[in-house]
C-alpha positions as CSV (number, residue, x, y, z in Angstrom):
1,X,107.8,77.4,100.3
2,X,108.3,81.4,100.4
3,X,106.7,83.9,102.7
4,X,103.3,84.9,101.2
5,X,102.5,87.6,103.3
6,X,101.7,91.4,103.6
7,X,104.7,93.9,105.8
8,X,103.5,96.9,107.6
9,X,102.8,99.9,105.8
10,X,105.8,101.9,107.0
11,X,108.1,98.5,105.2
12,X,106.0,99.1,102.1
13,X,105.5,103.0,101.3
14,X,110.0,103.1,101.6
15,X,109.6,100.7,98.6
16,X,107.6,102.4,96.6
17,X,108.6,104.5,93.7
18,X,107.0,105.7,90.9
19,X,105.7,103.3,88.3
20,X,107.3,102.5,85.3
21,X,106.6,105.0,82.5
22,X,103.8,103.8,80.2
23,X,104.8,103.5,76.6
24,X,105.2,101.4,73.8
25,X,107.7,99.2,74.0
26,X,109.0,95.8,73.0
27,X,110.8,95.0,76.2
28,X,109.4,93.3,79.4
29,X,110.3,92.0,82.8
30,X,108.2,90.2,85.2
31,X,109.3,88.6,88.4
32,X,107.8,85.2,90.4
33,X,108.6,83.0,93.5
34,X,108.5,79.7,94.1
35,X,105.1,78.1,94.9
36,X,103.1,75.2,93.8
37,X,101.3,77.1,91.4
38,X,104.0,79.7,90.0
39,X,106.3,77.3,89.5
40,X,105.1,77.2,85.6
41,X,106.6,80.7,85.1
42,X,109.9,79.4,85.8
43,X,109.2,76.2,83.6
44,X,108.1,79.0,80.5
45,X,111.3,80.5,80.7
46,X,113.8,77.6,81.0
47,X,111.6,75.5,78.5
48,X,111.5,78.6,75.5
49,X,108.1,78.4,75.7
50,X,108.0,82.2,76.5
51,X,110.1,83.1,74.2
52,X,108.2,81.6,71.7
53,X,105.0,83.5,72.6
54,X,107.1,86.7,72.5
55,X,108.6,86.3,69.1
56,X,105.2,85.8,67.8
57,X,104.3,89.3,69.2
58,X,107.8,90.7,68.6
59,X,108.6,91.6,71.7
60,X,110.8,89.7,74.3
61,X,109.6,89.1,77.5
62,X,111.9,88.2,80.8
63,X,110.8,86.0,83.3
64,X,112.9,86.6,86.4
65,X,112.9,84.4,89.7
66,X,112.8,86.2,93.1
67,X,114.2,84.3,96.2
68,X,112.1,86.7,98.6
69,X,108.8,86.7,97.6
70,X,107.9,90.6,99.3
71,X,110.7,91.5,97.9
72,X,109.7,90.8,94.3
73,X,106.4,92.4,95.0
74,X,108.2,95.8,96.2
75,X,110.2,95.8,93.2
76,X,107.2,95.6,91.0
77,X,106.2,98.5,93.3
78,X,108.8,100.4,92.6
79,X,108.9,100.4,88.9
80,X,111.8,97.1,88.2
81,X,109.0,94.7,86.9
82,X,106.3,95.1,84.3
83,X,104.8,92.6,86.4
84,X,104.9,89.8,89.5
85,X,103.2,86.9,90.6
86,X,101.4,88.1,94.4
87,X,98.3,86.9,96.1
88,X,94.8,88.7,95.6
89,X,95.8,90.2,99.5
90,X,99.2,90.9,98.6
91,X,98.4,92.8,95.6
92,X,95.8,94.7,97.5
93,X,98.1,95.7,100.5
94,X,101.1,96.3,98.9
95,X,101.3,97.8,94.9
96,X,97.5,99.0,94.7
97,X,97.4,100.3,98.6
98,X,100.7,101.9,97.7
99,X,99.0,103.7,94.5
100,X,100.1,101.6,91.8
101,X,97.7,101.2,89.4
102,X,97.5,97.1,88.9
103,X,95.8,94.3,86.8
104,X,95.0,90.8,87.4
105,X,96.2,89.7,84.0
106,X,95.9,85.8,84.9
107,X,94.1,84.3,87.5
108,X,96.3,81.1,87.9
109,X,94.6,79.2,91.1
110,X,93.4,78.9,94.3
111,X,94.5,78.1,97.5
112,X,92.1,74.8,98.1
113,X,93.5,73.1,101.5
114,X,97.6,74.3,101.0
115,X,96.7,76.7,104.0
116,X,95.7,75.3,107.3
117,X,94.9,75.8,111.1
118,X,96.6,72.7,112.6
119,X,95.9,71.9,116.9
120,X,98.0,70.1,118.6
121,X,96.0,67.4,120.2
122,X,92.4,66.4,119.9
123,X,89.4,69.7,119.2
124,X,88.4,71.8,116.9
125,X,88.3,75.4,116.3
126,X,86.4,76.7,119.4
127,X,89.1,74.8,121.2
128,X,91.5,77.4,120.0
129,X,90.0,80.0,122.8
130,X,92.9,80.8,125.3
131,X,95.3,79.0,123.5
132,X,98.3,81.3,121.7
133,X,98.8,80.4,118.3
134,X,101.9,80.4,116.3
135,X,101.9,82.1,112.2
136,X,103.5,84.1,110.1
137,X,102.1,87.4,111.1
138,X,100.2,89.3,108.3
139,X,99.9,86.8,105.7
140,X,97.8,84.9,103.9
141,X,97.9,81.9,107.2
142,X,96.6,84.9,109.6
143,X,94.0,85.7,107.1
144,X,92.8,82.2,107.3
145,X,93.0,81.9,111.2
146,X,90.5,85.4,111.1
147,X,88.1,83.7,108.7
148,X,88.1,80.4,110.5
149,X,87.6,81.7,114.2
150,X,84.9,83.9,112.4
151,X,82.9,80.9,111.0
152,X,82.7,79.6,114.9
153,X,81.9,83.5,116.9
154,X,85.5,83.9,117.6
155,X,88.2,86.5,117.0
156,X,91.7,86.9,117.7
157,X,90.8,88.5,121.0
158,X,89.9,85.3,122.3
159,X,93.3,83.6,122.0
160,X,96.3,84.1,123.9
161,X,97.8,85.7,121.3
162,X,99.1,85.3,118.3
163,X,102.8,84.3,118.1
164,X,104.7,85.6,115.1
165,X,106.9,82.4,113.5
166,X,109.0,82.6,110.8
167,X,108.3,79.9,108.0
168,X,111.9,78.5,108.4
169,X,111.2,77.8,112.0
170,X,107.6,76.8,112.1
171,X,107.9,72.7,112.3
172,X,111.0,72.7,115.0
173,X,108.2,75.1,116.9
174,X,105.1,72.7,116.7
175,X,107.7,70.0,117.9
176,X,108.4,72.1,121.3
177,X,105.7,71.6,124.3
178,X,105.0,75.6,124.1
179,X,102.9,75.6,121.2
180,X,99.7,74.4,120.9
181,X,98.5,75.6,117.5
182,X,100.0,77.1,114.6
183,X,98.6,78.1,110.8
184,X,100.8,77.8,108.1
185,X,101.0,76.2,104.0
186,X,102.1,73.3,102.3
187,X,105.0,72.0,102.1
188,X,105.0,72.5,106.2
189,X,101.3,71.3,106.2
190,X,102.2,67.7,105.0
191,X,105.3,67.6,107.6
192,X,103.3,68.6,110.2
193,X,100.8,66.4,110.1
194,X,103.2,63.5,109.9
195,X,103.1,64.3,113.6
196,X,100.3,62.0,115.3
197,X,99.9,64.6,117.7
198,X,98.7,67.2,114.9
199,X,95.2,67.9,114.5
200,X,94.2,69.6,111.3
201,X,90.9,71.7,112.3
202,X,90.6,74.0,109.4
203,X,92.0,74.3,106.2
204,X,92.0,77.2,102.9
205,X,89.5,74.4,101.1
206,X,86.8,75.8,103.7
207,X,87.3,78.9,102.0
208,X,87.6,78.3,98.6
209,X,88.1,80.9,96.3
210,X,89.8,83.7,98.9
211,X,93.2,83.1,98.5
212,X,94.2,83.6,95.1
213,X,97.4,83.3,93.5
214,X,97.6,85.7,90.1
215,X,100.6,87.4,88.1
216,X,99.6,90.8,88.2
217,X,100.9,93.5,85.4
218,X,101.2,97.7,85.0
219,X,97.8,98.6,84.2
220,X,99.4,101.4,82.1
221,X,102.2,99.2,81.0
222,X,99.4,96.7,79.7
223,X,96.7,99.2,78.5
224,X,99.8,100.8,75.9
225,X,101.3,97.0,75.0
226,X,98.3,94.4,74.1
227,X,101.3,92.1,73.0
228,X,102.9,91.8,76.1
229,X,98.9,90.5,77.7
230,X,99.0,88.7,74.4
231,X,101.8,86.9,74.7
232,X,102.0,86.4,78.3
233,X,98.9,84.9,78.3
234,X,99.4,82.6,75.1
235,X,102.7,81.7,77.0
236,X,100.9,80.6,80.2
237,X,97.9,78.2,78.9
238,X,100.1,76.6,76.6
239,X,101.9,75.3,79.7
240,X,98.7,74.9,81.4
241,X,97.6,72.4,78.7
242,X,100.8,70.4,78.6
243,X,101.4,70.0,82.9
244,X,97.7,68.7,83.3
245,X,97.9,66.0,80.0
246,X,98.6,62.8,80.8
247,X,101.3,62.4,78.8
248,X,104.8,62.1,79.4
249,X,105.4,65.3,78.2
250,X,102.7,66.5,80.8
251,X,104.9,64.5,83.0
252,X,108.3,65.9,82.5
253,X,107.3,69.0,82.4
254,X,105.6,68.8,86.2
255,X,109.4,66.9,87.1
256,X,111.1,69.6,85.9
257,X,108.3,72.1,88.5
258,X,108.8,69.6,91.5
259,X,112.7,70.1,91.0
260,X,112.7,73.4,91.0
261,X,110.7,74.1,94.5
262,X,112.9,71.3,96.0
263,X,110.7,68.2,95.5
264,X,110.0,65.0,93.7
265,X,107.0,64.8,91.0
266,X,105.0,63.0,94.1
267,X,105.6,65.8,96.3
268,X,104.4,68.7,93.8
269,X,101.2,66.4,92.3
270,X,100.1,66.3,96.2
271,X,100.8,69.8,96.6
272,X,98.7,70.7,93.0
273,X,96.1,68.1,94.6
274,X,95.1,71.2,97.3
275,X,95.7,74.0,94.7
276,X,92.4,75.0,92.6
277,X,94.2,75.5,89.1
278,X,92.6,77.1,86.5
279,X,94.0,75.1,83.4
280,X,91.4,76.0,81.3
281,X,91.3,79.8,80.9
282,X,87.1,79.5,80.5
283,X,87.3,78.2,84.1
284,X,89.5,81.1,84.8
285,X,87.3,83.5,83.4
286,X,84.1,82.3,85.0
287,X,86.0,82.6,88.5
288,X,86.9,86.1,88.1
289,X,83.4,87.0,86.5
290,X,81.5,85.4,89.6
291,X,80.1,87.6,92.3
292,X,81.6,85.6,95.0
293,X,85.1,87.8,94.1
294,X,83.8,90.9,95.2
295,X,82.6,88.9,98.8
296,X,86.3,88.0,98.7
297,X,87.8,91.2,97.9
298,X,86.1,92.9,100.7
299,X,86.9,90.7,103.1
300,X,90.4,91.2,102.4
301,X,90.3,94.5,102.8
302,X,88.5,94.5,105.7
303,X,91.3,92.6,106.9
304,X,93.9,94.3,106.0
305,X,92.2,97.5,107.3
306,X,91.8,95.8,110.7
307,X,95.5,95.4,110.6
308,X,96.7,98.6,109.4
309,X,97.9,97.5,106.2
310,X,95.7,98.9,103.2
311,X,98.3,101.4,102.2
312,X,99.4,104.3,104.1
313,X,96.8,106.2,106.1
314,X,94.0,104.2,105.0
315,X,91.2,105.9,106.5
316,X,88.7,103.0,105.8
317,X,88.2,99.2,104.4
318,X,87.1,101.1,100.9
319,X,90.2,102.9,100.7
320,X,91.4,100.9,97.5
321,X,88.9,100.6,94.5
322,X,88.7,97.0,92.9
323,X,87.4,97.0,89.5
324,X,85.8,93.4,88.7
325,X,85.3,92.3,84.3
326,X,81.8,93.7,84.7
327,X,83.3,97.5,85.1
328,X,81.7,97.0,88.6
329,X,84.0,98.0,91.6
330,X,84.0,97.6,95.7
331,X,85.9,100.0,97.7
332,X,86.1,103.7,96.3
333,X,85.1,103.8,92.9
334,X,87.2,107.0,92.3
335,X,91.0,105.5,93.8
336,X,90.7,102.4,91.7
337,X,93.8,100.6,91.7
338,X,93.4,97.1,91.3
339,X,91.2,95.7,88.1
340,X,90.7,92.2,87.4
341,X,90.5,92.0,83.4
342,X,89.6,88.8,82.1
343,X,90.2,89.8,78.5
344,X,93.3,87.9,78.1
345,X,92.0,84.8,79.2
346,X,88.8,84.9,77.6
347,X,91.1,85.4,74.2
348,X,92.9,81.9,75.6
349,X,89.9,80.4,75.9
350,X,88.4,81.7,72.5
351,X,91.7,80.6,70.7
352,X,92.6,84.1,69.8
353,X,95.3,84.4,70.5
């Protein structure tokens, strides 16, 4: 599993660059990492299924696999990709905090028990109070620590601390008598929790719907090339259809996902088990058209304010505009930089494509 989390802002503004030009054109990059529910973007281009979609279009789209997950988002950033796949927060913090005008082209999933808050020993969340706690600072696992400690009248102030843990090193670290707690995603959830010391106390399915796994495009870049939406989209429910049928094409193509993130087909249906996807792109669109999004959004970037990371000098949680389907926005309506647009998906759904 990668890192899915946000950097501080002085990491993020020596990324950026200015956005690729927007024009018409026929060719397209966009870059992913591995995760339960981006693995089918490495499965569209290995399988043709991509190209396919693009020919119809006549364009040709690239589908390019990033080994460091940040690091594919700051290359979007930066102009390299037409697009990237990047968490609702990520998205927020990084590209749109950064000035780069981005669109949620497909809403893929959502986070529904991958992310967790696990105690070592018996208690629950209020048991967490003057204990440290070990995470990957900034990301989507310290997101979910705020929300949960909030659901019980706690904050981080009333922990010892929070204890910044690389991914790579988080279950040798619950193993050692120092820690006591620690927040991190699946597949480290499932390890953990072999342990019969481990205590899960909260989990992302207690907050379903806030962390949201999309691939995100050039608003520009998308607004001057229907096609590449188009076919991107056409592309990405096709596979959505065949990895949820119970057929043994369904079946291969979900072996062929579990091999590439390092896993057997048991070990990626278990880890789809705790992700919300959105095979059906109606389902899709009715997430991103519900009000509960713009809850979300602002959380997030309350959040991220908190921390210091909603873009460079962010004077306050509304720094960033979000634009939602209904041409409704949170945050400031005249810096909007991040648009969910469902009309890709709702041309899935309508067979329009």
């Amino acid at each position: 599993m990668f890192l899915r989390s946000v950097l501080a802002a002085s990491m993020m503004a020596a990324m950026i660059g200015a956005p690729l030009a927007a024009e018409e054109k026929t060719e397209f990059k966009v870059a992913w990492s591995i995760y339960v529910g981006w693995m089918p973007w490495g499965y569209l281009e290995d399988s043709g299924i991509m190209d396919k979609w693009a020919d119809k279009y006549g364009i040709d789209v690239e589908i390019v696999q990033i080994n460091d997950y940040i690091e594919s988002i700051n290359q979007y950033t930066a102009g390299a990709f037409d697009g990237v796949s990047a968490t609702n927060m990520d998205t927020l913090s990084i590209p749109s905090g950064g000035g780069v005008d981005t669109t949620a082209l497909i809403v893929g999933d959502f986070s529904n028990g991958n992310d967790a808050v696990i105690l070592k020993g018996e208690g629950d969340l209020k048991t967490l109070a003057g204990k440290p706690v070990n995470l990957v600072e900034l990301s989507v696992s310290h997101y979910l620590l705020a929300r949960g400690l909030d659901s019980v009248g706690l904050s981080e102030a009333d922990l010892n601390g929070v204890i910044n843990t690389s991914d790579a090193d988080m279950i040798a670290a619950f193993a050692t008598p120092d820690v006591e707690a620690v927040v991190t995603w699946n597949p480290l959830v499932s390890s953990i929790l072999e342990d019969p010391n481990a205590t899960k106390i909260f989990d992302s399915s207690q907050i379903p719907g806030e962390i949201i796994d999309l691939m995100v495009v050039n608003t520009e870049t998308l607004k001057d090339n229907p096609a590449f939406g188009k076919a991107m989209a056409g592309a990405w429910y096709e596979v959505m259809t065949l990895m949820s049928s119970d057929t043994p094409e369904g079946k291969a193509a979900r072996e062929a996902m579990a091999e590439s993130s390092g896993t057997d087909l048991a070990g990626y249906d278990a880890q789809l088990a705790s992700t919300a996807m959105f095979y059906d792109p109606a389902e899709a669109v009715s997430f991103t058209q519900g009000g509960e999004l713009k809850t979300t959004m602002t959380n997030v970037a309350q959040f991220l304010f908190d921390k210091g990371i909603l873009g460079e000098g962010a004077p306050s949680p509304d720094f960033v505009g979000v634009e939602y389907p209904d041409g409704s926005t949170t945050g400031d309506a005249g810096n909007v930089k991040f648009r969910y647009d469902t009309t890709f998906m709702k041309m899935a759904a309508d067979g329009a494509l």
